[in-house]
C-alpha positions in Angstrom: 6.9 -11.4 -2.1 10.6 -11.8 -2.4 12.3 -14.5 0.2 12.6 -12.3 3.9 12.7 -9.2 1.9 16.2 -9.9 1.2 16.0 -7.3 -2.0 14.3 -4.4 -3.1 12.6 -6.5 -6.0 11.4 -10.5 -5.3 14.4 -12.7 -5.9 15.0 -13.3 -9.4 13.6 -17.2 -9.9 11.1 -18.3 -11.8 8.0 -16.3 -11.3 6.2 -19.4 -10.2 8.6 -20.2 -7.4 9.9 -16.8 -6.5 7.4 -16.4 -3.4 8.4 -19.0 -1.7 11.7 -20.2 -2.1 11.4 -22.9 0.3 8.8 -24.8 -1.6 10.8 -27.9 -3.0 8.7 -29.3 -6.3 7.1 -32.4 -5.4 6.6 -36.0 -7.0 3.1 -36.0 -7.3 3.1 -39.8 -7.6 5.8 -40.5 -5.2 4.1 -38.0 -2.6 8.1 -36.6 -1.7 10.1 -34.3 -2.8 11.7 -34.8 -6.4 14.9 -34.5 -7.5 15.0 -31.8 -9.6 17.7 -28.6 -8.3 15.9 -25.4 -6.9 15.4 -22.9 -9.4 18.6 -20.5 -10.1 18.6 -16.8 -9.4 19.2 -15.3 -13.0 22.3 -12.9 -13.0 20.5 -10.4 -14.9 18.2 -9.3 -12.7 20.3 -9.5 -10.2 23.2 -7.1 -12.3 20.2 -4.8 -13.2 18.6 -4.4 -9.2 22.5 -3.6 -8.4 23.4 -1.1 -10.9 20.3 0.1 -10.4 20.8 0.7 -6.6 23.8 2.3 -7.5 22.1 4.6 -9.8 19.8 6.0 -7.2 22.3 6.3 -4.3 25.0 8.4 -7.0 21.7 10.9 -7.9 20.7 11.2 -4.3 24.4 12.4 -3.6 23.8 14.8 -7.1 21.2 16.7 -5.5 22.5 19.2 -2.9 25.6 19.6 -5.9 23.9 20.2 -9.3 22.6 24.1 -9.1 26.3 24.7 -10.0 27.0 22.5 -12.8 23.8 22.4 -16.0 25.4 18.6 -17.5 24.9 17.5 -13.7 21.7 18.5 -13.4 20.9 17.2 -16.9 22.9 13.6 -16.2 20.2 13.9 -12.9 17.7 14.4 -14.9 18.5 11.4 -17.2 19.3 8.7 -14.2 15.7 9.8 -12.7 14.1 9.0 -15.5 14.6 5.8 -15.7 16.6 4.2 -12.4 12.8 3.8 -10.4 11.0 2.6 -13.5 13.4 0.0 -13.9 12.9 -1.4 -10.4 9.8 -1.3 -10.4 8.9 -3.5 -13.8 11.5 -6.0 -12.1 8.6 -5.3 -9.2 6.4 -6.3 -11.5 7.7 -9.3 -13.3 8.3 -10.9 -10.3 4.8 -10.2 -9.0 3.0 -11.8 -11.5 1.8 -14.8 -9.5 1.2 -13.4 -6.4 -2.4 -14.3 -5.5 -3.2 -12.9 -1.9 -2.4 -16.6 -0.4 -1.3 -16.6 3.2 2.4 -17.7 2.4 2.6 -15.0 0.5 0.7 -12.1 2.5 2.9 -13.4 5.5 6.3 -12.5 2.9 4.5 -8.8 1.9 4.2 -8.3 5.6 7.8 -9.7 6.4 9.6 -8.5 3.8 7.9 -4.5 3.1 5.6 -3.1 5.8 8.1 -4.2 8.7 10.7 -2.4 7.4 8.3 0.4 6.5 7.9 0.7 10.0 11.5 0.7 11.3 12.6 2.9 9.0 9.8 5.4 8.2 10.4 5.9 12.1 14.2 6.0 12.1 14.1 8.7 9.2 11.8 11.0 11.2 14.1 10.4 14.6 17.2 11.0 12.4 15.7 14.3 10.9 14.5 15.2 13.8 17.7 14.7 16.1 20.7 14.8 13.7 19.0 17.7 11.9 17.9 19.9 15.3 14.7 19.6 13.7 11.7 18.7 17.4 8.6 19.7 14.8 9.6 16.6 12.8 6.6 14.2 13.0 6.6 10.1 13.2 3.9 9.8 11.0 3.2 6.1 9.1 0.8 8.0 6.6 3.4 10.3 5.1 6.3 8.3 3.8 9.6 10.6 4.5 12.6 10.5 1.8 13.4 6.9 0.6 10.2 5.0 2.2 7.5 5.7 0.0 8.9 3.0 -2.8 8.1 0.7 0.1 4.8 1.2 1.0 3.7 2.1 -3.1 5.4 -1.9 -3.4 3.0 -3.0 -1.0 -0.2 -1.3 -2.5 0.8 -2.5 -6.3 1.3 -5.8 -4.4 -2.0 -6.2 -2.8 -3.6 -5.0 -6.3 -1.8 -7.5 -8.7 -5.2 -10.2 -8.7 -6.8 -7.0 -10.1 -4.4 -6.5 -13.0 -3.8 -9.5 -13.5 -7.4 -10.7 -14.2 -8.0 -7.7 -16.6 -8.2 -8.1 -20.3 -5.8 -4.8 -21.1 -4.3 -3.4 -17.7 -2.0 -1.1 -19.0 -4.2 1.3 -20.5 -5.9 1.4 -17.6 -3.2 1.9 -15.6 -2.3 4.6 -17.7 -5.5 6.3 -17.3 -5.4 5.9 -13.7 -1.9 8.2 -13.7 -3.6 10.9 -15.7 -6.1 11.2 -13.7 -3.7 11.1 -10.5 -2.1 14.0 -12.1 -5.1 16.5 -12.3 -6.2 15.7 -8.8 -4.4 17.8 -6.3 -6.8 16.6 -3.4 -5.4 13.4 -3.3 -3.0 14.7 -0.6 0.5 13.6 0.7 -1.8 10.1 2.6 0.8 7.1 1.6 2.4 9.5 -1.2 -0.5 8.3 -3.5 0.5 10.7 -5.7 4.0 8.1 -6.5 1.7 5.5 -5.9 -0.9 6.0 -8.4 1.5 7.9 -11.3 3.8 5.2 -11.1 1.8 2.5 -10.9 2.0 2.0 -15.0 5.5 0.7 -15.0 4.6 -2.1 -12.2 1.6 -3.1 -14.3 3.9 -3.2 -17.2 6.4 -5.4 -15.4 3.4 -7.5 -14.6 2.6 -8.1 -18.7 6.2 -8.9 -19.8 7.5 -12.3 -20.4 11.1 -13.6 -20.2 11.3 -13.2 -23.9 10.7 -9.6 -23.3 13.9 -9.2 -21.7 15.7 -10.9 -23.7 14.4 -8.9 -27.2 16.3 -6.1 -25.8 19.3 -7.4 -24.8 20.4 -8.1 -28.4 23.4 -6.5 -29.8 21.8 -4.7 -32.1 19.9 -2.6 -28.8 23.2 -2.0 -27.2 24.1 -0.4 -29.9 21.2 1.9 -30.4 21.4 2.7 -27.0 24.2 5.1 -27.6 22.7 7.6 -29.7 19.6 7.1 -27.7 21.6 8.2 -24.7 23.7 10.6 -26.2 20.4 12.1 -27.6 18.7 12.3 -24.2 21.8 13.9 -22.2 22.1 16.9 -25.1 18.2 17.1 -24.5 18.2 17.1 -21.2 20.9 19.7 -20.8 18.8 21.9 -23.4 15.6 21.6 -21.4 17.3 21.9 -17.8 16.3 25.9 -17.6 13.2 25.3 -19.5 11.7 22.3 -17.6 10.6 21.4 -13.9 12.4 18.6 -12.4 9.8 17.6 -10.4 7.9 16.1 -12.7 10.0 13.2 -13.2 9.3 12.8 -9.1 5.8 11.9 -9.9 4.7 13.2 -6.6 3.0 16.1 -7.9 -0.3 17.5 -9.7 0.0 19.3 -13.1 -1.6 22.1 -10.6 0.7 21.9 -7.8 3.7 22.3 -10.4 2.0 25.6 -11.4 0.7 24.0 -14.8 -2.7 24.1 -16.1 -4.7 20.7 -15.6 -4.0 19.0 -19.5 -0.2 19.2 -18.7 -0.6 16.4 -16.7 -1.8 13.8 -18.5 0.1 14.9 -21.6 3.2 14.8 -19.1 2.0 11.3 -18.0 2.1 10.1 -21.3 5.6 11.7 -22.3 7.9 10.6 -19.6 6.1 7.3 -19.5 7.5 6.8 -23.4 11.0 8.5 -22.4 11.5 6.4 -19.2 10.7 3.2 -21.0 12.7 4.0 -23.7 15.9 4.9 -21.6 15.1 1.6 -19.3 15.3 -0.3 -22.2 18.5 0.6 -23.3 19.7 0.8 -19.5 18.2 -3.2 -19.2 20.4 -3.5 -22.9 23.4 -2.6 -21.3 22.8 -4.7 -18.2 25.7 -8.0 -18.2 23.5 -11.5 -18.2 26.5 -13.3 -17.3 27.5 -13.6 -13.7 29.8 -10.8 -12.6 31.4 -9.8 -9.3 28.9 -8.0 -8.1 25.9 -9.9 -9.4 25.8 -11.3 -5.6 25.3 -8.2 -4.5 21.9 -8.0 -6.4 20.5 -10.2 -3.4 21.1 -7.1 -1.0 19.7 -4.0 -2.7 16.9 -3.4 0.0 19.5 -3.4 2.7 21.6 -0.5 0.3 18.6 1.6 -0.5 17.2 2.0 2.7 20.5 2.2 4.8 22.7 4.8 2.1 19.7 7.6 2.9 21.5 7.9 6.7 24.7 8.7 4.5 23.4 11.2 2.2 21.1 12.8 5.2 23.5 13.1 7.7 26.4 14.5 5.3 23.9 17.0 4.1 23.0 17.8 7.8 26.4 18.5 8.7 27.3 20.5 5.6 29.6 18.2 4.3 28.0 18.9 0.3 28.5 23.4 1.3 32.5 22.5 1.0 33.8 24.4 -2.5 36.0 22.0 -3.5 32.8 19.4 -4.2 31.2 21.8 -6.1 33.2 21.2 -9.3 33.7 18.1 -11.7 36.5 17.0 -9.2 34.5 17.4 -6.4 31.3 15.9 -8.4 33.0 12.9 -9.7 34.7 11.9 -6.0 31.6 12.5 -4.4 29.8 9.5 -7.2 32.7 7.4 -6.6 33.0 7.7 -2.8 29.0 7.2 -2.5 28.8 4.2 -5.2 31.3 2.8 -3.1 29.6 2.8 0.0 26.2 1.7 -1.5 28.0 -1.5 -2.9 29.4 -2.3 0.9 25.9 -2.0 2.2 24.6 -4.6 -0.3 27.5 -6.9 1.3 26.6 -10.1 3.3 28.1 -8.6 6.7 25.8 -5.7 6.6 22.8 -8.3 5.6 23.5 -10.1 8.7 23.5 -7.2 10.9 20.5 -5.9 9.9 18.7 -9.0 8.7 16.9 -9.1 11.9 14.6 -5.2 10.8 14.4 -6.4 7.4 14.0 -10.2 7.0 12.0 -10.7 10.3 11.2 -14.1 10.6 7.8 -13.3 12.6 6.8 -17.4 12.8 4.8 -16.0 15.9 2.7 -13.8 14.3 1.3 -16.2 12.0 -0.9 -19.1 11.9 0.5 -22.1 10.6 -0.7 -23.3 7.2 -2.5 -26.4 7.8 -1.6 -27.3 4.4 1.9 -27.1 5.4 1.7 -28.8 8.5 0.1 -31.8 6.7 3.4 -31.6 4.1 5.5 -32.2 6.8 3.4 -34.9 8.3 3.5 -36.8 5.2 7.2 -36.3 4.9 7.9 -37.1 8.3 6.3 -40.7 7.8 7.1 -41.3 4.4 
């Protein structure tokens, strides 16, 4: 997994290293340690996990204020098509050598279903007391609000051997959406639904190379990207009172959306060609270079899970009914206020204050790796 869960996405190193950072490469001859530097975190990814976090946080604050304005609820529209797919191909690049080894099934436990835990349960206690709401139920089954990504990560995680051993994966992966999407029964269990309709963009992530990334960071992408974009938000706003939103939650059947059954997988197909396009031209516009808030990229779990209390607990209170809000004014300070706080939750104070829910370091838990052990012997006597 990533290093102590320390981001929403495995830290951005080399895919072979990036699941346990602490491994130094070793001199095979010598028997110690070599020289060589640890691997560097690459900016990009880091710039892209940030603006990314941002993204979602500023559309979660849309929500309770877009029935009044049609570009907002187009611009929302937009950012949810592509601001989960792009996490979750970062997801997937950086799972590609996971292999179910104990290092790193100790890291998936560490790093996603501990936190699942904590804060699947402090959402339900923080709807239920901050919200007068005593029916609300602490259930581990039904992801509430912002938790589902976590336990979906987990389940692509555990599958990646699969995917990874399979001549074409993404068609299958494909196939496996449509189908989730004319199959009502599969219930609200682990939001499945998210699980299994998303699931094509992690298997995706899991088939690009480094090259891939860079083929659409040229200049001549950037460019492209704003028609692309411009194209999208005059579409978008067209389609807002002819088109359900919810489909671009992927948490819904082409039944329970009131559409016949072959909507579904001809919806599947369509926003899976829309959201890759607009990631693409979001990765495009992403910086490579190291900007000032490219550290920030290492905190994103700690701003995605902590700005939900924010968002909940002004919509509890009412804060989003004020009038003045509910205008481009109100629109724009309430983006700016909550991109703002999102970015101070990524911070390094916050990471140490909560490090201790979401980078467990759970040593007692855990067996130690005999291979390990006899690492250190060697060391130790060398």
């Amino acid at each position: 997994m990533f290093h102590a869960a320390s981001s929403l996405v495995p830290s951005p190193r080399s895919p072979q290293n990036q699941n346990d950072p602490h491994d130094q490469s070793r001199d095979r001859s010598a028997g110690r340690p070599s020289a060589r530097p640890a691997a560097r975190r690459d900016a990009f990814f880091d710039n892209a996990k940030y603006l990314a976090i941002v993204l979602v946080a500023v559309a979660h604050s849309w929500e309770p204020l877009k029935g009044d304005s049609r570009v907002l609820q187009a611009a929302y529209m937009i950012v949810y098509a592509f601001h989960m797919p792009a996490f979750i191909i970062i997801s997937g690049f950086f799972s590609r050598s996971f292999d179910g080894s104990p290092s790193r099934m100790k890291r998936l436990v560490t790093g996603i279903v501990v936190p699942y835990v904590v804060f699947e349960t402090a959402y339900s206690l923080f709807k239920r007391y901050a919200d007068h709401s005593p029916a609300q139920e602490i259930s581990l089954l039904d992801p509430y609000y912002l938790t589902w990504f976590l336990i979906a990560l987990c389940v692509w995680r555990l599958t990646t051997p699969l995917w990874t051993s399979l001549r074409h994966p993404l068609p299958v992966a494909l196939g496996i959406a449509m189908l989730a999407s004319v199959s009502p029964e599969i219930g609200d269990d682990l939001d499945l639904q998210r699980v299994l309709q998303f699931l094509p963009f992690f298997v995706l992530g899991l088939c690009l190379k480094p090259e891939h990334f860079r083929l659409v960071r040229r200049r001549s992408v950037r460019i492209a990207a704003v028609p692309v974009f411009a194209f999208a938000l005059a579409f978008a706003w067209w389609a807002v009172p002819r088109m359900n939103g919810a489909w671009f939650y992927h948490r819904d059947s082409a039944q329970e959306l009131v559409s016949p059954w072959w909507v579904g997988p001809v919806m599947q197909l369509a926003l899976f060609g829309c959201s890759l396009l607009l990631t693409a031209c979001f990765f495009s516009w992403v910086p490579g270079r190291t900007m000032w808030f490219t550290t920030l990229g290492a905190g994103t779990l700690y701003g995605y899970l902590l700005h939900g209390f924010l968002i909940k607990g002004a919509d509890y209170r009412g804060l989003f009914d004020h009038a003045p809000l509910h205008g481009p004014a109100g629109e724009i300070a309430v983006s700016v206020a909550v991109a703002v706080a999102v970015t101070l939750l990524c911070t390094a104070p916050v990471r140490r204050v909560f490090r201790g829910v979401m980078e467990p370091r759970m040593d007692w838990a855990f067996r130690k790796d005999p291979v390990r052990v006899a690492q250190a012997r060697e060391r130790v006597s060398a």
